[in-house]
N, C-alpha and C positions, 0 to 999 in steps of 0.2 A: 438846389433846384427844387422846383415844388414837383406837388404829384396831382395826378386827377384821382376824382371821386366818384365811385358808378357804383349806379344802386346796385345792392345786395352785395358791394365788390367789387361784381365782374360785370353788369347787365348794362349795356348802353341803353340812352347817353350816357354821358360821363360828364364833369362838373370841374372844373378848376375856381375855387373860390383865390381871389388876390387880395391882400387886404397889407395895405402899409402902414406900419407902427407911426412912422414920420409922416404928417399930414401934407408936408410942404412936395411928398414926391407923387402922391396920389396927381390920376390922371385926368385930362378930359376923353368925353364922351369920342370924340375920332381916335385918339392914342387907346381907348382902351380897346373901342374897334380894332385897330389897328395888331396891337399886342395877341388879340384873339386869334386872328385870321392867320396872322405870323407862324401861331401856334397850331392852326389847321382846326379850328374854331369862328365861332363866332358869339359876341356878345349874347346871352341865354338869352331864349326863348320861354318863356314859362306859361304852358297851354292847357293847366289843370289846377284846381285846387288841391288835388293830390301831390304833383311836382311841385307846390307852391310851399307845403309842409315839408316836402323833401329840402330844399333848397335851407328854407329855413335851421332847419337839423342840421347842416353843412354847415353853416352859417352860425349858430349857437356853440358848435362844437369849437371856436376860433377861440370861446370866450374873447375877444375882440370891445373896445372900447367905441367910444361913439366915431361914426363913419359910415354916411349912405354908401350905395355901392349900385354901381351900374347896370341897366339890362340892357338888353336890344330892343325894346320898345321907343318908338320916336314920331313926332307926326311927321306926315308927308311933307317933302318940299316946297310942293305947290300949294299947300297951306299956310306955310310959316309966317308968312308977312298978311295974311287973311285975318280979321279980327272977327273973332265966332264968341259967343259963351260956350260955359265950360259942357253944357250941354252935349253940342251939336260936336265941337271941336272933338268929341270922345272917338266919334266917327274916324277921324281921320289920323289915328295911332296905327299905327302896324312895324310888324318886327322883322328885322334886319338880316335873318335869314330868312326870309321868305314864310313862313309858319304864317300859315291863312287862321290861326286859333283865337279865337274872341274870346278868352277866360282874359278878367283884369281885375285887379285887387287896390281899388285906388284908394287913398285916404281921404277922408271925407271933403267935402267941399274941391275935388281934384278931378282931372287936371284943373288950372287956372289957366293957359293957356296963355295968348299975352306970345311975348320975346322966350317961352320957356315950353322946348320941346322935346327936348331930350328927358328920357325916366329912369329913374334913379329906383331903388327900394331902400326905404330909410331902415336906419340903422343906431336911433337914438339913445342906447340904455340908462344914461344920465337926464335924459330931458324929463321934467316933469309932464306926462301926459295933457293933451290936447283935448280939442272937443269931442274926438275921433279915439280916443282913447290915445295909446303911450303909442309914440314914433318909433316903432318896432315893425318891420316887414310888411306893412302897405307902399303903394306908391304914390309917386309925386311927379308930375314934370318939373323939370329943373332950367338952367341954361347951361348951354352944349359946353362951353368954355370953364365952367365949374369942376375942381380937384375934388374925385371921387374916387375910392375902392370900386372893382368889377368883379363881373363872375364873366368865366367862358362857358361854352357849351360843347361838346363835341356831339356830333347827331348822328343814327344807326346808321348811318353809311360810310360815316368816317373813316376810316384805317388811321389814319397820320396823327390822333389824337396821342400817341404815344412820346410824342416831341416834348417833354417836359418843362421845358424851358421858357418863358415870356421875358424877352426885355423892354419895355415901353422906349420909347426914343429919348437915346441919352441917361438912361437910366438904368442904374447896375441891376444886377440880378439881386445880387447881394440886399437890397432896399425890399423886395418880397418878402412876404410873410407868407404861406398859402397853408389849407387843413391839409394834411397829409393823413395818407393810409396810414393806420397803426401798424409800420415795420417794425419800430426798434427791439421790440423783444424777440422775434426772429435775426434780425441783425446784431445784437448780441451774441442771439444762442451760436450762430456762427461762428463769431469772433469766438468764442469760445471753445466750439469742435474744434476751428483751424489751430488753435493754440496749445491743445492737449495733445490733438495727431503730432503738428510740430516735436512738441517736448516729448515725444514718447519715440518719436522717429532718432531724434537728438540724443536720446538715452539708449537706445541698442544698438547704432553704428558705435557711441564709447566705449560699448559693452564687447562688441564686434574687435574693435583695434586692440581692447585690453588685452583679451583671448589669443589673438593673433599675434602679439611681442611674444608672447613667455614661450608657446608653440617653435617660432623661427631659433630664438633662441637653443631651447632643447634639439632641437635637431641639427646645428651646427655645434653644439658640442658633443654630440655623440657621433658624428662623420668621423667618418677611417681613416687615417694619415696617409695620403701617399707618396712620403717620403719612402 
């Protein structure tokens, strides 16, 4: 199971990066909706240049090979089929939780706008840099139907973000990847308390029954006859 990511820790939001090693299971833009909400999420929101660094830093720490990756940025419906340049078209993004936040980090010459409405934040470490420089965390719109990596969100009023679990439909848990909190040295040190308590509990009940034969003994041969 993956874990979420909250600044400092503990400070919501909190972040689930998903990122699939197998390209072929990566999702579209409604399944990774979907996966989120499931989760008691929703595809991120990203409404600062500050959260934009954050996210990034989630996101780098994957070390992760190439794989844009999904946000909740999307134009409106009654856009879609609208032909605008990329201009005017900028207008009419907004994000899928509700987040009225006009911060956007698009890569140059973006959106394009066109059949491609759904936004991705690329994730290219192998690409040779563009005109926009390297395809590294600006965005792009894409098409909805496009296999991408997602990020969730969980927002300060959440509780339920604690649900660990995303399955996208039809697809194993098992196929996620996600940054996890650095437990495992506390989940060793564990395993290793529980394991010496064990062996030391295990070593003076033997100590206990040893003490305890040679005792019963002695005292039934030293009983009186009552013949």
């Amino acid at each position: 199971a993956g874990q979420t990511v909250c600044r400092r820790g503990t400070q919501k939001p909190c972040y689930k990066i998903v990122y699939f090693h197998d390209a072929s299971r990566r999702t579209s833009y409604e399944e990774a909706q979907l996966a989120c909400q499931a989760d008691g999420g929703h595809l991120v929101s990203i409404e600062s240049a500050a959260e934009q660094r954050l996210i990034e830093t989630f996101v780098r720490s994957l070390l992760a090979s190439d794989g844009d990756f999904w946000i909740g940025l999307r134009r409106k419906k009654e856009e879609e089929e609208e032909e605008n340049n990329s201009t005017e078209c900028q207008n009419f993004y907004s994000w899928s939780d509700g987040s009225s936040a006009k911060f956007r980090n698009w890569y140059v010459d973006e959106p394009s706008c066109g059949s491609e409405i759904c936004v991705v934040m690329y994730h290219q470490p192998s690409a040779p840099p563009g005109v926009g420089g390297p395809y590294m965390f600006q965005w792009n719109d894409d098409r909805c139907n496009m296999k991408n990596n997602f990020i969730c969100k969980y927002s300060l009023g959440n509780e339920s973000f604690c649900a660990f679990e995303t399955q996208p439909p039809e697809e194993p848990v098992q196929s996620l990847a996600y940054i996890l909190i650095p437990s495992i040295p506390v989940l060793l040190l564990l395993v290793v308390v529980t394991g010496i308590s064990c062996f030391w509990l295990f070593v003076k009940r033997r100590e206990e029954q040893m003490d305890t034969s040679p005792k019963e003994d002695a005292w039934l041969s030293n009983s009186p006859s009552l013949d």
